[in-house]
N, C-alpha and C positions, 0 to 999 in steps of 0.2 A: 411476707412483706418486710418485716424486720431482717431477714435474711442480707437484703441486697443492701439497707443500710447497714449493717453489720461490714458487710464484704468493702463499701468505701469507707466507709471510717477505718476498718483496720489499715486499707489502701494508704492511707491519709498518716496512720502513726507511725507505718515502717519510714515515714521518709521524717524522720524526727530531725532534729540539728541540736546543737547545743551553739550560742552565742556566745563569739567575744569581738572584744571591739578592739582590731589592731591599727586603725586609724581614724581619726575624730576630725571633722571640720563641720563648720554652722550646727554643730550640738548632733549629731548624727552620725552613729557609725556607718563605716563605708567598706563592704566586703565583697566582690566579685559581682559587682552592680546591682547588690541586694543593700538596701537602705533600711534600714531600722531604728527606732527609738533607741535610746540610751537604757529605757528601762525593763528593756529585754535581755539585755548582759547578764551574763551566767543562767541564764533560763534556758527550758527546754520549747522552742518553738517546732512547728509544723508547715510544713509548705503546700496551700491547696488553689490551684488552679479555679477560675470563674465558672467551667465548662463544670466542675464537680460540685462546688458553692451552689451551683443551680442547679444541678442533680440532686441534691440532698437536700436542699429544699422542697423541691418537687415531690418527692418520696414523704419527707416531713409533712409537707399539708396533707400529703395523700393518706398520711395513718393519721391523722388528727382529724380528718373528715371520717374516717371509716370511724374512730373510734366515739364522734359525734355523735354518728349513724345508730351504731350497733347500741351504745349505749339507750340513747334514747326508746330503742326498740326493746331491750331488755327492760327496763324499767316501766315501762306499758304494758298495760294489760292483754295488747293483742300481741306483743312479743314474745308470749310464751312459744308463738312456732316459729321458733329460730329456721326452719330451712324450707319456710313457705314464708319468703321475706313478704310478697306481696300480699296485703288484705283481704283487698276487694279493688276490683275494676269499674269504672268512670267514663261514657260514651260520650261526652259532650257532640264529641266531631268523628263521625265514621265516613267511612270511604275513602279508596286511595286508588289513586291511578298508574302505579309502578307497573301493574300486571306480573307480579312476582309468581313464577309455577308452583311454588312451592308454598305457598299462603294460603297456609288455615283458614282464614278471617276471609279471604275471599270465597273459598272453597264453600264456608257454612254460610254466608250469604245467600249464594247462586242457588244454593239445593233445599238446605231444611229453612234456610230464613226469609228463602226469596218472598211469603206470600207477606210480610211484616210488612209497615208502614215504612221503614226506613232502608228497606230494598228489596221494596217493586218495582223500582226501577235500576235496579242493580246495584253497583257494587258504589256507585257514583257519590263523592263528596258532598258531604248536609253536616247543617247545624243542628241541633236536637236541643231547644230550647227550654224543653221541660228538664231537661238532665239539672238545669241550673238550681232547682229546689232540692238538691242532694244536700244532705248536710254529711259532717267527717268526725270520726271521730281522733280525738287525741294520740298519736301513735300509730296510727294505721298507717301502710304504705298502699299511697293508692296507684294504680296503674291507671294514668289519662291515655283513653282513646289507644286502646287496644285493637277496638277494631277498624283502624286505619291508621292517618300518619298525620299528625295536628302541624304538622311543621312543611307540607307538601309545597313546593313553590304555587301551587293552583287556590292555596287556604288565604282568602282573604284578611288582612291584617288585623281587621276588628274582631272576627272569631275567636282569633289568638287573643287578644289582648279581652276578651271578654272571659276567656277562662282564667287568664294568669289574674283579674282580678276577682274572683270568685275562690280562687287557692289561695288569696291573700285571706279569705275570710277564717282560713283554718294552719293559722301559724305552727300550731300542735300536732301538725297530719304531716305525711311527709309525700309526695308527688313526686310520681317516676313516670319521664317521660323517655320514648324512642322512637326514633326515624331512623331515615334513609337518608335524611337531607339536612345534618347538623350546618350547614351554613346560614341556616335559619335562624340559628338560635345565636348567633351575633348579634343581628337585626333587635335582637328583644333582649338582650343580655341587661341592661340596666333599668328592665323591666321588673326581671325573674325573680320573684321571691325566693327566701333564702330556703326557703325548704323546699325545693325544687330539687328533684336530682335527672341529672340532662344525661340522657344515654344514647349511642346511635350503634345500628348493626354493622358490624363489619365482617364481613364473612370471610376473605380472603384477602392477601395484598394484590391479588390478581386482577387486573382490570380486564383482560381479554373474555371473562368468563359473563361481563354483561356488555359486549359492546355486538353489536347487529351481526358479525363477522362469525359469532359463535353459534351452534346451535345444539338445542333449542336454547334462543337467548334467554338467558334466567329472568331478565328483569330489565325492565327500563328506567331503572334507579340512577341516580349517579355514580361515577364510577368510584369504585372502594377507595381509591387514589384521593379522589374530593373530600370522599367522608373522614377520612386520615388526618388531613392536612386541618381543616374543619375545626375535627375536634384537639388537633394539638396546638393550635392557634387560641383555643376558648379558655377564656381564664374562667375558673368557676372551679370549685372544691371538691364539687360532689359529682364528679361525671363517671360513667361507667360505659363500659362495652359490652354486647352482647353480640359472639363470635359461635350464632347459632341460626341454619346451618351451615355447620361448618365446610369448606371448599378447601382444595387444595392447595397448597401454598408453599412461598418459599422460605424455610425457619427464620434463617436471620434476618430477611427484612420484615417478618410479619411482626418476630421479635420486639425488632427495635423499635417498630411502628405502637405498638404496644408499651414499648416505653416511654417513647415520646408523648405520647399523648397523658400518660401518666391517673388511668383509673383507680379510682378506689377498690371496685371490682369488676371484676369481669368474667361475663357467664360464658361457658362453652359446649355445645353439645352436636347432635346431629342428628338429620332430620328423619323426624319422627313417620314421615309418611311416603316413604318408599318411592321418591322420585327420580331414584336414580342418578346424582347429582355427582359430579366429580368432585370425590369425597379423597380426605385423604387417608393413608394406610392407620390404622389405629397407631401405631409405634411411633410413627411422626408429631400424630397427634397426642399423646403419651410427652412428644419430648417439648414440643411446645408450652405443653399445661408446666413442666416444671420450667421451661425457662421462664415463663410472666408469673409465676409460682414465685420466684426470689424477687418482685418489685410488689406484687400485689395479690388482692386475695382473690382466688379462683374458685368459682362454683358450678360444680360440673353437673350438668345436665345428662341427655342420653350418650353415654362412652359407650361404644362399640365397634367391632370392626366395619372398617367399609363394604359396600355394597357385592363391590367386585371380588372381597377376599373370600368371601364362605363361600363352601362345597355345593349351597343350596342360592346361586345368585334369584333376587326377586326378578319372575317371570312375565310381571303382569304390571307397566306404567297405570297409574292410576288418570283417568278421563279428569282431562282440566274442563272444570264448570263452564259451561255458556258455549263449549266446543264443540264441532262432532269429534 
């Protein structure tokens, strides 16, 4: 992360000036329609454009929040596992209607969890009222609703707001939340306690890879395009990406897209259960990790080559639950 500020400030010193003032009127020198104070004569100035003032900005909150983060996690006693950032997991609201093939959380529903109270009838959206007697402790990073999507356009509004104020009750816990559908978190943005960290998945810049046209469609999520824009529109300090699993993509706009939005961190990996997904070549994925590497911190999850590259491609799609 300091890298990329590093690389604009240097940007910023090469273009130095030195001041002098070869004409004066109304108290103001007047040089090549650059106006300046008087009391910048014989000084070393710097000239930086708005477009970079908000870059370096952006970048500045983004190590100030991470370094909020980290700290707070260090200093706690459950921070000793630095690279199992999360605690412990929190179901208030499960279920999610994406129909995503590649979902865990549906998959263990449908099969070992299906005879549970909370899907025997599948995979389908509930509140779980008793989750609300969880207490937190100080430092923990808890993951809300793991196994669904608390921000689903289908989640009624009081669900939500009945959790966001139960995480108000543990100012000293720190709440990680992720969807599919960060336009949600607009809607409640001056709700969200501050220890809230707002994440949403983006797997690729590609929209074609969940729109009806492709098959098998990944998902009936919104398209990465919405989730982008979404999250680079949300002002909030603490937001992260999780760019897992990973799809194929095209560098420089997933890049920028990744810039733009401006995480503290962001996870990347691939998927863990062999569904054959249009994955992209490891080296791609290699150069990706170091270009959001120079704005932000990356934590890499399963790195491996794609599907298609090994000598031993996987033979056998795995049976999506509830299907024949």
């Amino acid at each position: 992360m300091w890298d990329g500020v590093r690389v604009l400030v240097e940007t910023i010193r090469r273009r130095a000036y030195s001041v002098t003032c070869h004409r004066k009127s109304d108290n103001k020198c007047r040089q090549a329609k650059v106006y300046v104070d008087p009391a910048f004569v014989g000084k070393k100035v710097y000239v930086i454009t708005d477009a970079e003032l908000s870059e370096l900005k952006k970048r500045l909150e983004s190590l100030d929040a991470a370094r909020r983060f980290f700290a707070a996690i260090l200093s706690a006693e459950a921070g000793s596992r630095m690279f199992n950032i999360v605690s412990r997991t929190w179901n208030p609201v499960t279920g999610c209607r994406y129909n995503c093939i590649y979902c865990w959380a549906r998959q263990l529903a449908l099969t070992k969890l299906r005879s549970s109270p909370r899907y025997r009838h599948g995979f389908k959206p509930r509140l779980n009222p008793e989750e609300f007697r969880r207490r937190f402790k100080p430092g923990e990073v808890v993951f809300v609703s793991d196994m669904g999507d608390l921000w689903g356009e289908w989640i009624p509004s009081k669900w939500i707001r009945r959790v966001l104020a139960h995480i108000s009750k543990f100012p000293y816990t720190w709440f990680l939340f992720l969807t599919k559908n960060p336009d949600r978190y607009h809607e409640f943005i001056d709700e969200m306690p501050e220890n809230s960290i707002l994440g949403a998945t983006i797997e690729t810049n590609r929209d074609y890879y969940f729109q009806e046209g492709y098959y098998p469609r990944i998902a009936q999520a919104p398209l990465p395009s919405r989730r982008y824009k979404a999250m680079k529109t949300l002002r909030w300090p603490l937001k992260f990406i999780s760019i897992e699993p990973i799809m194929d993509f095209d560098l420089d706009t997933f890049t920028n897209w990744i810039r733009e939005i401006a995480p503290f961190m962001v996870y990347i990996g691939y998927d863990n259960y062999n569904w054959r997904l249009p994955e992209p070549p490891l080296a791609k994925t290699h150069k990706l990790i170091k270009n959001i590497g120079d704005f932000t911190l990356v934590l890499k999850k399963t790195i491996r080559p794609a599907w298609n590259e090994t000598l031993d491609p996987y033979t056998k799609v795995p049976k999506i639950a509830g299907k024949a």
